[in-house]
C-alpha positions in Angstrom: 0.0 0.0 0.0 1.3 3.4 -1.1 2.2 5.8 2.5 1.3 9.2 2.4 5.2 9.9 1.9 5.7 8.1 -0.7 2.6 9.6 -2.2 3.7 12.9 -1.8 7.2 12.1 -3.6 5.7 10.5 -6.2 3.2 13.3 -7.5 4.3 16.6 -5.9 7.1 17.5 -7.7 8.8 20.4 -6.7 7.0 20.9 -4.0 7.7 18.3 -2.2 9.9 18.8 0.1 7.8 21.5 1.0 4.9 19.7 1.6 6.7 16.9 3.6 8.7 19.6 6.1 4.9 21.2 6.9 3.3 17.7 6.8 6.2 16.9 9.7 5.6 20.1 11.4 1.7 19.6 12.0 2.5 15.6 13.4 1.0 14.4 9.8 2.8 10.7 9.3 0.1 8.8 7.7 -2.8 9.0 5.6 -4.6 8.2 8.7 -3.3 11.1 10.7 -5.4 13.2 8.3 -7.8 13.9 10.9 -10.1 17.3 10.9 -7.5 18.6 13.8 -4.7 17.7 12.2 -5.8 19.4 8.2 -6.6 22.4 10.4 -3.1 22.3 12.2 -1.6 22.1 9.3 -3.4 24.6 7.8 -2.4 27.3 10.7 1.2 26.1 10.0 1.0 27.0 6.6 0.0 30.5 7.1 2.1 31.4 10.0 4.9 29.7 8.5 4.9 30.9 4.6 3.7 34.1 2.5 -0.1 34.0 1.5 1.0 33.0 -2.0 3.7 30.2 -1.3 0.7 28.4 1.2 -1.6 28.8 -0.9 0.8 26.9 -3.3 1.9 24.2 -1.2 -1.6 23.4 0.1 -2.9 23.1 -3.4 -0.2 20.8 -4.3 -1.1 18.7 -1.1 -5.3 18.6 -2.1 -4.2 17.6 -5.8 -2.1 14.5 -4.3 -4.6 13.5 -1.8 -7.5 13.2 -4.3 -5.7 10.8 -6.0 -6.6 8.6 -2.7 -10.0 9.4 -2.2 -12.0 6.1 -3.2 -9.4 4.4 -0.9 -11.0 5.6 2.0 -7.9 6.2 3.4 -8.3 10.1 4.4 -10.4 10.3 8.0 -11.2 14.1 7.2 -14.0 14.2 4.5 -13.6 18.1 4.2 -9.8 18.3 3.3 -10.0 20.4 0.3 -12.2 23.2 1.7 -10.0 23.6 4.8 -7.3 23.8 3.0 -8.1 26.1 0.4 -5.9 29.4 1.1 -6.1 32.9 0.1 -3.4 34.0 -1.6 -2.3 37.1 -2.7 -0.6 38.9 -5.9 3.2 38.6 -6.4 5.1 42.0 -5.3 6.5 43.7 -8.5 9.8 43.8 -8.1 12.0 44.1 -11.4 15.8 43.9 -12.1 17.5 46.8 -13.9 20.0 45.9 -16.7 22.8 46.8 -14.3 21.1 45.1 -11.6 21.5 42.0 -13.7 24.9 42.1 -14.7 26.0 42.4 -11.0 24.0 39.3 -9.8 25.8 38.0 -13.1 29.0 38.3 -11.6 27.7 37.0 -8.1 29.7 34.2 -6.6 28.4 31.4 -5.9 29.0 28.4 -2.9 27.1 25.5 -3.4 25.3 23.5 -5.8 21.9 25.2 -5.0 22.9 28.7 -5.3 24.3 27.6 -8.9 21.4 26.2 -10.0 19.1 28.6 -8.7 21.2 31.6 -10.1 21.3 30.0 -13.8 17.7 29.3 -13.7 16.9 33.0 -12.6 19.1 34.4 -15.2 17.4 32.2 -18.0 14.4 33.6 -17.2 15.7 37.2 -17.3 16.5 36.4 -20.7 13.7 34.8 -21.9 10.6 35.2 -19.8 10.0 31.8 -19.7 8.3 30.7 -16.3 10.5 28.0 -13.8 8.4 25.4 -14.6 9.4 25.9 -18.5 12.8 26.4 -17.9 13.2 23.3 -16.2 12.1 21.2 -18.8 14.1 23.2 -21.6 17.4 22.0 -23.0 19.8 23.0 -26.2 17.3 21.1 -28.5 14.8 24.3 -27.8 17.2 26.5 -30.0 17.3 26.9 -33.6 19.4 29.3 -35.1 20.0 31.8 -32.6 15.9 31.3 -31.4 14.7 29.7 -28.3 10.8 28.2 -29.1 9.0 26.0 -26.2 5.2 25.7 -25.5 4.3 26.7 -21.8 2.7 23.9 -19.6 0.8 26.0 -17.5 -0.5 27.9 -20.6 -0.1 25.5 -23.8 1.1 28.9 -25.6 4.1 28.4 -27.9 6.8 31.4 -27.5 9.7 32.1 -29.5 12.8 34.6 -28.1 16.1 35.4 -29.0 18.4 33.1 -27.2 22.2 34.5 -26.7 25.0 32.0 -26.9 25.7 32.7 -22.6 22.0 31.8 -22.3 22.0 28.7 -24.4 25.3 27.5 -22.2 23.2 28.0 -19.0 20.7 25.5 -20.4 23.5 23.0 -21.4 24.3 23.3 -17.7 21.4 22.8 -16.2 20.6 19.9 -18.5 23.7 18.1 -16.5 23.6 19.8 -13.3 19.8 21.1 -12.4 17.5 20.0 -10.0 14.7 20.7 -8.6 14.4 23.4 -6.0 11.3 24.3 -3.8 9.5 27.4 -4.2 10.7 28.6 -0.9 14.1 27.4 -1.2 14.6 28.9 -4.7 13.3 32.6 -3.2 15.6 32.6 -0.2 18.2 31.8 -2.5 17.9 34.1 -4.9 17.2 37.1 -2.1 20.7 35.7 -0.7 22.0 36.1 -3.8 20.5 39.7 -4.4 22.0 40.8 -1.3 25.6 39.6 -2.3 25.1 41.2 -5.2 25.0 44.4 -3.4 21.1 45.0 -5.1 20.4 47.1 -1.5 18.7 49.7 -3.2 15.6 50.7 -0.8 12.1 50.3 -1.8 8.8 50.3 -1.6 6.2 47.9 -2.2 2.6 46.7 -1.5 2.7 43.2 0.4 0.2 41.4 2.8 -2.5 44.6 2.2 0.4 47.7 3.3 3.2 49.6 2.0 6.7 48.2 2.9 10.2 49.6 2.8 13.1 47.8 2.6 16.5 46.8 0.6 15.2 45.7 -3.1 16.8 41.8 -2.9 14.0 40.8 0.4 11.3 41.3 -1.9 12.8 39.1 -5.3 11.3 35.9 -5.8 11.2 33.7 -8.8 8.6 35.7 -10.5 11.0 38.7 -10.7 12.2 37.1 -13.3 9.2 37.5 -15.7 8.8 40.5 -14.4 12.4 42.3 -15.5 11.7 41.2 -18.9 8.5 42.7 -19.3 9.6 45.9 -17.3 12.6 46.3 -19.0 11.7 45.5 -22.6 8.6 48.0 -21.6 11.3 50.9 -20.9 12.8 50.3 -24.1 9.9 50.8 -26.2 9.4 47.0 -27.1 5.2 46.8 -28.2 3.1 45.4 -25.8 2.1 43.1 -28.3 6.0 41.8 -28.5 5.8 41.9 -25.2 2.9 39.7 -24.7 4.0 36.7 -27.3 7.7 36.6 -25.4 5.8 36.0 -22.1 3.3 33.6 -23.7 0.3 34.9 -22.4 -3.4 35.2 -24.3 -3.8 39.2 -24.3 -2.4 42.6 -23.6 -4.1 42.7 -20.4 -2.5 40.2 -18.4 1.6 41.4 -19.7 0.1 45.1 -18.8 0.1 43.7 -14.7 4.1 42.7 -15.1 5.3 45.9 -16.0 6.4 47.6 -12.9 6.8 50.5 -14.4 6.8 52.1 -17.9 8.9 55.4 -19.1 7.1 58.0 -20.7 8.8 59.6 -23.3 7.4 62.7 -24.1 8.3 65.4 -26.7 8.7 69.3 -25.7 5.2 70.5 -26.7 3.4 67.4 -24.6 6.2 68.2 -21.6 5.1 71.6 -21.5 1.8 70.7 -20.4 3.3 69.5 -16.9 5.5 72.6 -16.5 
């Protein structure tokens, strides 16, 4: 009979570790420890424990897996999915400059993990691919100077320029990737930021209220997506060009990763503001 461990390993990917750590946390061993108490444990370690987002993440993950075991009778606590079923909240916008970029670049790193995560994030500064994509890409995805790959979240096929640095990245993570949880991959790349020297202070909306701090605490994975739009955005790149490098369906949805936009105005229109 398949253990709620092994379950977990087999299906949750990524996330995995993840899940097991909070599973451990809240006293969860066994299918049958999935009691009311214990889902609603584990739900309160979740949210004190991780960002809005990142639980809402790992406890979806967890409800996918355990559905796969519901004609087993197996789970004691019949209302697992609506207890779990977080709030979440939208990703901070936080971009990377172009200088930014080439410092963290130049970062050194210490171990295994920080490689990884550091080529991964720097991939998807240079081709707005999401993680998920990225880790699934290799040299085969470039013809000619032009990275193509078909998004699984979205099923929409994008095709970007792909430098020669970026398509040695992907050789390298072919051989030497793996899998890093969401919240591992965030620390790291924050930890990275930081050595970086990216200490520029900022402001942001997080968790309902404004927050100041050094830019590298609020970079996540999805800063990654975000640079590219942001800074593509700042150099006059179309919406529209926009929108097809990040694979999404419409204008509307690339509009929300730009951070900011530059407005270039010409003397007669920049009177108007003097």
């Amino acid at each position: 009979m398949t253990t709620l461990y092994k379950a977990i390993e087999r299906h949750g990917g990524a996330q995995s570790p993840s899940i097991l750590k909070h599973l451990r946390e809240a006293k969860i061993n066994g299918f049958s420890d999935l009691t009311r108490g214990r889902v609603m444990d584990l739900r309160d370690e979740l949210k004190k424990s991780l960002a809005p987002s990142s639980a809402k993440t790992i406890a979806a993950s967890l409800v996918a897996i355990l559905r796969r075991y519901e004609d087993d009778g197996l789970i004691p606590c019949k209302d697992y999915a609506s207890i779990l079923r977080l709030k979440g909240e939208p990703p901070v916008k936080t971009y990377l400059t172009l200088e930014e970029l080439e410092r963290l670049e130049r970062v050194e790193t210490t171990c295994a993990n920080e490689r990884v995560v550091l080529n991964e994030f720097l991939v998807g500064t240079k081709t707005g691919a999401r993680l998920s994509d990225i880790r699934e890409m290799t040299e085969a995805n470039v013809v000619r100077g032009t990275l193509t790959y078909t998004s699984k979240k979205t099923g929409i096929t994008a095709s970007v320029p792909c430098s020669a640095r970026t398509r040695e990245r992907l050789r390298w993570l072919a051989e030497n990737g793996k899998d890093v949880d969401t919240s591992t991959f965030n620390r790291t790349i924050q930890r990275l930021c930081k050595r970086a020297g990216i200490d520029e202070e900022v402001k942001v909306h997080k968790g309902g209220k404004d927050v100041v701090g050094p830019k590298w605490r609020f970079i996540s994975s999805h800063s990654a997506r975000i640079s590219v739009a942001t800074n593509l955005a700042d150099n006059g790149t179309p919406i529209s060009d926009i929108r097809d490098i990040l694979g999404h369906s419409g204008t509307a949805m690339t509009s929300r990763y730009i951070c900011r936009r530059e407005v270039k105005l010409n003397d007669k229109s920049l009177a108007l503001f003097q």
